[in-house]
C-alpha positions as CSV (number, residue, x, y, z in Angstrom):
1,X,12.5,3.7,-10.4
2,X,16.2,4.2,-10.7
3,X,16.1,7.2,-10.4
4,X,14.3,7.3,-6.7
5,X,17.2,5.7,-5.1
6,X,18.8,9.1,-6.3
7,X,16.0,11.8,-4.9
8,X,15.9,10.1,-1.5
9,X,17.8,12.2,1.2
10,X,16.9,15.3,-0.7
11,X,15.5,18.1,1.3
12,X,12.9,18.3,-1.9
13,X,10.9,15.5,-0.1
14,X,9.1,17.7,2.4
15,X,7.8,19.5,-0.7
16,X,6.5,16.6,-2.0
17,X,2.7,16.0,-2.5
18,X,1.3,13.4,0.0
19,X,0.2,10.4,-2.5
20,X,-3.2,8.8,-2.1
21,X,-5.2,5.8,-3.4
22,X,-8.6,6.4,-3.8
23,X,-12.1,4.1,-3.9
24,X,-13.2,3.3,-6.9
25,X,-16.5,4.7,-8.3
26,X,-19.7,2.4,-6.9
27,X,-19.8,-0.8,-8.7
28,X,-23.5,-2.2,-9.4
29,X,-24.8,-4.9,-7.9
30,X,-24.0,-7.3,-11.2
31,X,-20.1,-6.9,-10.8
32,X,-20.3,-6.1,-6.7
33,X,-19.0,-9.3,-4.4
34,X,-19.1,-9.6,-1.3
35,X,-15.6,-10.2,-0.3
36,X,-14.4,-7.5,-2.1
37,X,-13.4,-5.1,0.1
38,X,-11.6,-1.2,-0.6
39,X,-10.1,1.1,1.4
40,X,-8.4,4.7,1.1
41,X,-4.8,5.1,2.0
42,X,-2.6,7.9,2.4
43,X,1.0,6.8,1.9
44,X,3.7,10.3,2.2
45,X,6.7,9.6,-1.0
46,X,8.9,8.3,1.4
47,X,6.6,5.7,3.3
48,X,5.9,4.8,-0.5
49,X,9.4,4.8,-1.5
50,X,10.4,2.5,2.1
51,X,7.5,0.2,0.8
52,X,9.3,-0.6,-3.0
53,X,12.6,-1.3,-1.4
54,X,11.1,-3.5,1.5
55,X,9.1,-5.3,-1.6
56,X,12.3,-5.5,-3.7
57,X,14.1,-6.8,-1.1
58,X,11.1,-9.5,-0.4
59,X,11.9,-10.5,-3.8
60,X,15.4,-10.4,-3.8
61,X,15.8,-12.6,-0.9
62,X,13.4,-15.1,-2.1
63,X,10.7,-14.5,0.8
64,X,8.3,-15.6,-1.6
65,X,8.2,-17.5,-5.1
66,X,10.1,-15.5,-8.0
67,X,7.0,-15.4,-10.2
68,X,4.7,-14.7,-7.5
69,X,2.1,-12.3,-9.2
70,X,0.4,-10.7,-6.3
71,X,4.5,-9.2,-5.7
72,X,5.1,-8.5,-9.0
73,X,1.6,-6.4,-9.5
74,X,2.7,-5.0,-6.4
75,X,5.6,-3.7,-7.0
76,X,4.9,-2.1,-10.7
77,X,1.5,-0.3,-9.2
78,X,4.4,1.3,-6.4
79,X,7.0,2.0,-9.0
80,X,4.1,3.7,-11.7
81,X,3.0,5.5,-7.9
82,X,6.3,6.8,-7.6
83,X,6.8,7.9,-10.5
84,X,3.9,10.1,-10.9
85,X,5.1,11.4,-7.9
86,X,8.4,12.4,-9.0
């Protein structure tokens, strides 16, 4: 991630491919619950990029516990997003 601080700005952003999570294949009814809910997103690199620096700074400013998990897991599955997209 240190080096996205350094590619934002660029004009090679427009040329970047839009990023995108995706459903998971159909579970079966043994491993399926019912609160479990997915949903497709399509996030541009620099709405991605915006949402790892508004998470850092969630967890810089102590908006939530330091070892919170849910932030942590958060904030590596952005970082490995970004990266693939760099």
């Amino acid at each position: 991630m240190r080096s996205i601080s350094n590619k934002l700005g660029t004009n090679e952003e427009s040329a970047r491919p839009i990023l995108k999570l995706v459903t998971p294949p159909a579970m079966t009814k043994s491993t399926w619950r019912s609160e479990e809910q997915t949903h497709e997103l399509q996030l541009t690199f620099d709405e991605l990029a915006l949402i790892y620096k508004s998470l850092q700074a969630a967890k810089a400013l102590g908006a939530l516990p330091p070892q919170d998990e849910l932030l942590n897991d958060t904030i590596q599955l952005v970082d490995q997003a970004l990266n693939r997209a760099a």
